[in-house]
C-alpha positions in Angstrom: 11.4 32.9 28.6 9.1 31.7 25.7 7.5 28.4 26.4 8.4 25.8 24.1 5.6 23.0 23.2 7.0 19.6 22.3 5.9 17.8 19.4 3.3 15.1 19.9 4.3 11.6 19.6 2.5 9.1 18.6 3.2 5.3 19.0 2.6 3.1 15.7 0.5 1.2 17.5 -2.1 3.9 18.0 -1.9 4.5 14.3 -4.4 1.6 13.8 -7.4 2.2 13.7 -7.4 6.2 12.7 -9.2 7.1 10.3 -7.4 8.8 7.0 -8.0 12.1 5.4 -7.2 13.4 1.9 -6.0 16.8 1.9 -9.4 18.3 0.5 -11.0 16.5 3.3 -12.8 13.5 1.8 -12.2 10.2 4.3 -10.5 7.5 2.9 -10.8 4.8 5.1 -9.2 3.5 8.5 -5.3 2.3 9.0 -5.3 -1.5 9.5 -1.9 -2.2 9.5 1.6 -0.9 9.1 4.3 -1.5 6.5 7.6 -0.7 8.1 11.5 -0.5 7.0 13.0 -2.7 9.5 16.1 -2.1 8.8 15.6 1.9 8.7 13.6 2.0 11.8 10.7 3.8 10.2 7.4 3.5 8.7 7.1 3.2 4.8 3.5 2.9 4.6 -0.3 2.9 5.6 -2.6 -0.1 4.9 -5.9 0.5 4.3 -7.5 -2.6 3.4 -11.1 -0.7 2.7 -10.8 2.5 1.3 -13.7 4.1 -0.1 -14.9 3.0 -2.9 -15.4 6.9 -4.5 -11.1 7.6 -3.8 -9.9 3.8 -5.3 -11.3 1.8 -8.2 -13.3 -1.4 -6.6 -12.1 -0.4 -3.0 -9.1 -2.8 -3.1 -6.6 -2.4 -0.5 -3.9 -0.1 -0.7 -0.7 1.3 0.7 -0.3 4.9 0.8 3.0 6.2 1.1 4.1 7.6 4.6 6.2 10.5 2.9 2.3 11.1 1.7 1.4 12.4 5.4 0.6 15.8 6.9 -0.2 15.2 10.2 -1.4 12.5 12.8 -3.3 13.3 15.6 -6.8 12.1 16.2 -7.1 11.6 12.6 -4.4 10.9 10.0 -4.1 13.9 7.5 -2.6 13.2 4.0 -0.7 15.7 2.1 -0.9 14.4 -1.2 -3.9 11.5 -2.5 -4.4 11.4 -6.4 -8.4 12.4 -7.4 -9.0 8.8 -7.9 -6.7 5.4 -7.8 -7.3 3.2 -10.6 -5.8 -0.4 -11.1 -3.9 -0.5 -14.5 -5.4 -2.3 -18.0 -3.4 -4.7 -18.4 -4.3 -7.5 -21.6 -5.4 -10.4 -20.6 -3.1 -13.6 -20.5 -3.5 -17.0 -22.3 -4.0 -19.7 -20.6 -1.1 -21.8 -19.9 -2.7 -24.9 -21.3 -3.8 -22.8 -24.3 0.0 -21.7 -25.5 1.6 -23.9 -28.0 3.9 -27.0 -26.9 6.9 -26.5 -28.8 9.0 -29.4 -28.7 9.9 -32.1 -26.3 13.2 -31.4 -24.5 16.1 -34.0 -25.8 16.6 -36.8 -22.9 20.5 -36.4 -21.0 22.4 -39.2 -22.1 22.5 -42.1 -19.2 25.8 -42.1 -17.3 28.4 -44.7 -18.8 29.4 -47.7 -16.8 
């Protein structure tokens, strides 16, 4: 009778804390917190507030995808992290005080008595 190994568990609370892995082996940075579908009973994400500042532009925090994992065990393994994670150009607003002031809005007419 062939033995048949279980698959390892591992509670959400012991994923903080784990260090994360892209899948060419370059570390990414440690799980500080969880984002999870309530509602689905599952986890949607891993935040790592300090990833390496090589992987993502500035080292701002990010969410990487759970779908985006391999395997968990001592170490978090990632099956898919882009070559590098760069916050979008975006052109740069006006000041609020700087637009225009069209004009003033016309007064509602007082309630007759």
């Amino acid at each position: 009778m062939p033995s048949e190994i279980a698959p390892m568990l591992v509670e959400t609370t012991e994923l903080v804390g784990r260090q994360v892995y892209t899948p060419d082996g370059r570390l990414l940075g440690e799980v500080d917190n969880l984002v999870v579908d309530v509602d689905g009973s599952k986890i949607d994400g891993l935040y790592v507030s300090e990833p390496s500042g090589l992987l993502v532009e500035e080292s701002r925090p990010i969410n990487i995808p759970y779908r985006w994992v391999s395997a968990v065990n001592d170490v978090v393994l990632l099956r898919f992290f882009p070559k590098r994670v760069s916050m979008k150009k975006t052109a740069p607003r006006a000041p609020a005080s700087a637009a225009p002031a069209g004009p003033a809005p016309a007064a509602a007419p007082a309630p007759a008595r």
